[in-house]
N, C-alpha and C positions, 0 to 999 in steps of 0.2 A: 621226396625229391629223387628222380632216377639218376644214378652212379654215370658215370661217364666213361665208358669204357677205353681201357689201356691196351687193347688188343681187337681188331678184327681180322675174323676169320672167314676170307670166300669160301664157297664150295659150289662148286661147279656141278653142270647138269647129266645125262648121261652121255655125254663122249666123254665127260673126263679132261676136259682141256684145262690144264691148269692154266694155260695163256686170258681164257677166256676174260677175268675182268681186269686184268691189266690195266688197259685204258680207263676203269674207273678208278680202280687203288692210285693210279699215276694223278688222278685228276683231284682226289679230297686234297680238303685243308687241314684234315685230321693230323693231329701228330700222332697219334695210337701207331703203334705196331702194327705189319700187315703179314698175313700169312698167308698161301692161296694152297686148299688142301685136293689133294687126288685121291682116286679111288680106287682101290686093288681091281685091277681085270680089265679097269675103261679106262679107253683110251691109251696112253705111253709109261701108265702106271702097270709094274709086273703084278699078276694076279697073286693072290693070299687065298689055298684051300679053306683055309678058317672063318674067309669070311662067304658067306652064305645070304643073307637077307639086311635090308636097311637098317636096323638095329645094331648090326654087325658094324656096317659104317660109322654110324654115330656113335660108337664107342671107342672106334677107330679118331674121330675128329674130340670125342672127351677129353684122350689124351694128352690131347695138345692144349686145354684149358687148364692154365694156371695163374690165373687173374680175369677181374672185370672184360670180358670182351662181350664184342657185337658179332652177332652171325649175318653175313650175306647171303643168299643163297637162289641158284640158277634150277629152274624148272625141277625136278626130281630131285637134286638138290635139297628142294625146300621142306619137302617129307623130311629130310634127315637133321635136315635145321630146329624143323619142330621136335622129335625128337630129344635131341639134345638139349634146345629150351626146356623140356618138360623133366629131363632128368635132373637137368644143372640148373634149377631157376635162380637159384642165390649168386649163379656168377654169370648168366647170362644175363647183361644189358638193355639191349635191342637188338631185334632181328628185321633182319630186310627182306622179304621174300617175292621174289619175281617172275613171274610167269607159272607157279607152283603147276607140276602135270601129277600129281597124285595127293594121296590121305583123303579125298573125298571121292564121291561117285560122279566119275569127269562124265564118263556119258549121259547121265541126266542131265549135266549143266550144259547138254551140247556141244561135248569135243569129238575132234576128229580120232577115229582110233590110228593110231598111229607106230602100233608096235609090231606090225608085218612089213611093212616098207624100213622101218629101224632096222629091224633084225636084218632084212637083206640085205641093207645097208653095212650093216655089222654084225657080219656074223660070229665073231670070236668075245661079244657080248654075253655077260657070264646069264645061262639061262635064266636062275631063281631072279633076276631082275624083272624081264620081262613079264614071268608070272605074277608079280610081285600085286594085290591089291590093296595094298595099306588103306585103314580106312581111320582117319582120326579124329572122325568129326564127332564124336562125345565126348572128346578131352579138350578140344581147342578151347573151351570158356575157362581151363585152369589156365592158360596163360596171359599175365598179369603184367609183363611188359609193353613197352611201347613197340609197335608192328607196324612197318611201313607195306602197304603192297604195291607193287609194281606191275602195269599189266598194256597188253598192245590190244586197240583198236584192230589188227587184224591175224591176231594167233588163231590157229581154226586146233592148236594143240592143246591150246589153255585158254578158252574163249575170256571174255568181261564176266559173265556169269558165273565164273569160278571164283576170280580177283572178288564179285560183290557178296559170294557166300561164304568166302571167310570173314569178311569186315562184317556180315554179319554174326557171324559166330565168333569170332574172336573180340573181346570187351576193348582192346586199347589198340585198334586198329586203322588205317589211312589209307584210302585206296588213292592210287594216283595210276590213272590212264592216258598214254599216249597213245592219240588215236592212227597213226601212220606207224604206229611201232607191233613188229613181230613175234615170233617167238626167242629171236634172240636180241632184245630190244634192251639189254643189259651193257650189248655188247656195239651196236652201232648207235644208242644214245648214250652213248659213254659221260658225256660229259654234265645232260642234265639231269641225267640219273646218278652223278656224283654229289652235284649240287643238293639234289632232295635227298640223301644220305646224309650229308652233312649238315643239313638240317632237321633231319629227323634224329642226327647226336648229340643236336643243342649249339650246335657251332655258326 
């Protein structure tokens, strides 16, 4: 029987917006604890020289695990979520992953590259990010939780083909596609993207 977690943890994508799932934390029936974590460099978080590469992150977000929790987590985010699943499996829960834009090879599954309009976008984006090609796709069948995915009928960042090759590689996984929803489909289907969190906590 999976544990019901006493703590979720968002994490946000690369801007770094801690606001970003607000409207869903506001919308669960969870009573769990809710924490929403930033990242040194993105976004209104001050940068950390220490921290260097995704790893670095989710050791950063370990920290803060000190009980049963669930991880949410926004686009690049979800690399760090995984991550952390694979380090803490005994205390991680479930994880919700939405829109995931790395740990596999997005161009093959048809994504838009999108980290030269980012960058110009953002220039004060700590470089090792952009270089960053995390590739996790021979450890995903070690995670033994329950995995919701989350994905929009029109991200051209993280197409459907991405959402279907983790449920395929991931053993205990649920893809669930909105098909009018974007890349930040976390964040303007707020509400029924709380609803299927909260059902995928057993609630």
């Amino acid at each position: 029987m999976t544990t019901s977690p006493e703590k979720i943890l968002f994490l946000p994508g690369a801007s770094g917006n801690t606001q970003f799932w607000h409207p869903v934390a506001e919308a669960l029936e969870t009573s769990a604890a809710v924490h929403h974590m930033g990242w040194p460099g993105f976004g209104n978080t001050p940068a950390d020289p220490n921290v260097t590469c995704l790893e670095h992150l989710a050791a950063l977000a370990i920290a803060e695990i000190d009980r049963p929790m669930a991880l949410v987590a926004q686009s690049m985010g979800g690399v760090v979520a995984v991550h952390i699943a694979l380090e803490r499996p005994e205390l991680i829960t479930h994880l919700v992953l939405a829109v995931t834009s790395g740990g596999l090879n997005l161009p093959a599954l048809g994504a838009k590259d999108w980290r030269a309009a980012f960058e110009t976008d953002n220039p004060y984006l700590p470089r090792w990010f952009l270089d960053d090609r995390t590739d996790l796709s021979t450890r995903l069948q070690e995670l033994q939780l329950p995995v919701l995915l989350l994905w929009g009928g029109m991200d051209q960042i993280s197409p459907i083909l991405v959402g279907q090759r983790l449920a395929q590689l991931i053993p205990n996984a649920r893809l669930e596609v909105f098909p009018e929803g974007g890349h930040d489909l976390g964040h303007t289907h707020a509400k029924s993207v709380a609803q299927l969190i909260d059902r995928h906590l057993g609630l």
